[in-house]
N, C-alpha and C positions, 0 to 999 in steps of 0.2 A: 239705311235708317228704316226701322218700321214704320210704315206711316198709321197704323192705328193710334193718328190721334183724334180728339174731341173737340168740339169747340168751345172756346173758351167761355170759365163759368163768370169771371168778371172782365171789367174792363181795364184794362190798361195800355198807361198815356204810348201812344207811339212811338214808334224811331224815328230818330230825323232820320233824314237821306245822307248824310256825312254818316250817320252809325250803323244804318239799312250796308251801304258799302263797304263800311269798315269790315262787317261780320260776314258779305258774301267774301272778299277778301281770304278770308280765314278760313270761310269753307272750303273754298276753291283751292286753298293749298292745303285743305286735309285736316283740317279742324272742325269734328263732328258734333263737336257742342255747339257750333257759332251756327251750321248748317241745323240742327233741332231746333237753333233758338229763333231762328227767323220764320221755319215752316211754324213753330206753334206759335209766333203772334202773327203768322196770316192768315189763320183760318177764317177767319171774319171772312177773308176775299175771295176765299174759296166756296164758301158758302153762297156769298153774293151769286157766286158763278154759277151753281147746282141748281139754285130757284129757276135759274130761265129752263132747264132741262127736264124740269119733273113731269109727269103725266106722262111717263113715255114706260110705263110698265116695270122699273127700278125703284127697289129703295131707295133714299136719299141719302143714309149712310153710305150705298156704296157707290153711291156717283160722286159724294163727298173723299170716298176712298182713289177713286180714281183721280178725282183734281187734285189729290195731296200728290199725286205721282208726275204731273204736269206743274205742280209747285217745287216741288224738287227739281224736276228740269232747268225749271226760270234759272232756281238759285246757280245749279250748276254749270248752266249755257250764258249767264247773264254777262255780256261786255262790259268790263267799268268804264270803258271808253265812250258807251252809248251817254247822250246827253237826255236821259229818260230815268223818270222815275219808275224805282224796280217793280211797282203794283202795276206799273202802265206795261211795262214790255210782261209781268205774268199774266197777267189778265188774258192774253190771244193766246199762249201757252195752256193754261188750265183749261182754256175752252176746244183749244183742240185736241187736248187726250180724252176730254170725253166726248168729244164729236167723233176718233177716231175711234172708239172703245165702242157707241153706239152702232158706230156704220159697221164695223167690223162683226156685230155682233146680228146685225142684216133687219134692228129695229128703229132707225131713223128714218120714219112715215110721217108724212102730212096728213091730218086727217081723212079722210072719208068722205065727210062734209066737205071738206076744204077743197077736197082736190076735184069732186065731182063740181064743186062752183065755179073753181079756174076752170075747169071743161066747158061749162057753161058760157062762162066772159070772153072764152076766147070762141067758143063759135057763132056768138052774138057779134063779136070783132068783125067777125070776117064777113056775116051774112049785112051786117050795116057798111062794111065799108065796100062792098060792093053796090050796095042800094043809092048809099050815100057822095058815091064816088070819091070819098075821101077815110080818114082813119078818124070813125068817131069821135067824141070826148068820155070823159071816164062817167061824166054826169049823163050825157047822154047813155049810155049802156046801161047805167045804174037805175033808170027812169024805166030802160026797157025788161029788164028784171027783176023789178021792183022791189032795189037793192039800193044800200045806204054807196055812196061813192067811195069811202071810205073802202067797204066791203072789196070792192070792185079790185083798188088797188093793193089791199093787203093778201085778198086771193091768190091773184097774179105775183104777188112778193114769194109769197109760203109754197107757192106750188115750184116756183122755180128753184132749176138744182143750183146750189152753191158751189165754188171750192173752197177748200179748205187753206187755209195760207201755210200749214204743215204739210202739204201734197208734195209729194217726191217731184220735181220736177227735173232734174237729171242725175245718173248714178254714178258714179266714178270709181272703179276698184271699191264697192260698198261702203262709200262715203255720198249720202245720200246729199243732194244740197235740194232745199225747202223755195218755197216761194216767196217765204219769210224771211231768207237768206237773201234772196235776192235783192230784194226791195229794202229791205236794212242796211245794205251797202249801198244802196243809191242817198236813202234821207232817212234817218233812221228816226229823226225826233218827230218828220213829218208825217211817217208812216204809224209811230206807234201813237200820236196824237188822236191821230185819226182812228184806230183802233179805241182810244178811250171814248171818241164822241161817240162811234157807232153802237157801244154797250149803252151809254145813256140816253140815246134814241129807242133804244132797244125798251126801256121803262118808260115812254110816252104811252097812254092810249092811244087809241086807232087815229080820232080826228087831229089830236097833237099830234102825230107820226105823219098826217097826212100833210098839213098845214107844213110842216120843215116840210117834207118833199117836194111839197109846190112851192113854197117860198127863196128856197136854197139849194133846189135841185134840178125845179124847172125855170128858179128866176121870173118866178109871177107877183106880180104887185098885190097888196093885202087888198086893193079892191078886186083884182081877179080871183083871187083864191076868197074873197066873201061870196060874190058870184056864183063860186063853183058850190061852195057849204050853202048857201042863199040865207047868210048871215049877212049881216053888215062891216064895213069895214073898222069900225071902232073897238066891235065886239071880236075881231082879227087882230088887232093892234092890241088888244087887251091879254087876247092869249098868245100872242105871239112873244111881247112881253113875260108872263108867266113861265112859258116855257124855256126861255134862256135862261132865265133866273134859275130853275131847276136842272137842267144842264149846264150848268156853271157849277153847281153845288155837286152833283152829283162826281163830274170829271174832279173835281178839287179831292174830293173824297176818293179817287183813285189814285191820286197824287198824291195823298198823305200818308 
């Protein structure tokens, strides 16, 4: 299939998931109209996908060009067997042919800024917890470089290397099996769930991102994570609220 397509100029109502699988169905057994018709009403999600990758020196048409090619994979590699809706298992698909497309292309770089300030937080790390005889707090570090906390953790997130969940991880007569492979035959509805949540964190600001991390990552009570913001706990409970709400909406919408 060419993938020069466009994104769509109107809206139209979606597929259910009974007609979503009807149509890869037909692709998968060679029916290229059922396969056209499902990549051009996802381009909405392809799109979605493109916005987190821009500022990296690409037009957006052709990182759009490239997610169309990681959308055709979904359709093609997609298991009707998986207990997941098809947007939730493309979504880590599209993001990895263009994570793959960038790195190969040797321009997926953390800022400049960024990565001199992870340089910074972590040798402030080491020279406090030496002082300190313990492993600082993020507030503390934040105080001594007279940096939002926030900052502190999202440095240390962006500066760190990732893998990819499409990373070859063993070869077999060039039958490559994925990390995505892997973990899909252990829990497939619980892996690519998680896959949805992680994209809708991914559209928090800084102190929303930070708040889920301490709340549900490090299991801190809304009055330790007011503490940490030197908010109050109501004004924590308020957005902490908020934020489910939007992540609820947000995953529903990758589900639809």
């Amino acid at each position: 299939m060419d993938v020069e397509v466009k994104q769509q100029k109107k809206k139209e109502a979606p597929f259910t998931d009974a007609q979503v699988r009807k149509l890869i169905e037909k692709s998968q057994a060679g029916d290229q109209e059922a396969r056209d018709l499902i990549v051009n009403r996802n381009t909405r999600l392809v799109w979605s996908v493109v916005q987190r990758f821009m500022n990296r020196g690409y037009e957006a048409d052709d990182l759009f060009q490239i997610g169309c090619i990681g959308l055709i994979k979904s359709v093609d590699k997609f298991d009707l067997s998986y207990e997941v809706k098809f947007s939730t298992y493309a979504v880590p698909m599209i993001i990895g042919e263009i994570q793959r497309f960038l790195r190969d292309d040797g321009t997926v770089k953390v800022s400049r800024s960024v990565k001199e300030l992870g340089n910074k937080i972590r040798k402030m790390k080491d020279e406090m917890t030496k002082t300190l005889g313990r492993t600082p707090t993020v507030t503390e570090i934040a105080e001594q470089l007279h940096i939002s906390p926030e900052e502190v953790v999202f440095a240390g997130e962006a500066s760190r290397s990732l893998s990819s969940i499409h990373e070859t991880v063993y070869e077999n007569d060039g039958d490559p099996i994925t990390l995505l492979d892997q973990i899909a035959d252990q829990s497939e509805t619980k892996w690519f769930d998680k896959i949805a949540l992680k994209e809708a964190i991914r559209e928090l600001d800084e102190r929303e991102r930070l708040i889920v991390y301490l709340r549900y990552y490090k299991d801190q009570t809304q009055s330790e994570v007011a503490e940490r913001l030197g908010i109050s706990q109501v004004q924590v409970s308020r957005l902490e609220k908020k934020i489910l709400e939007y992540m609820k909406q947000e995953i529903g919408e990758y589900d639809s």
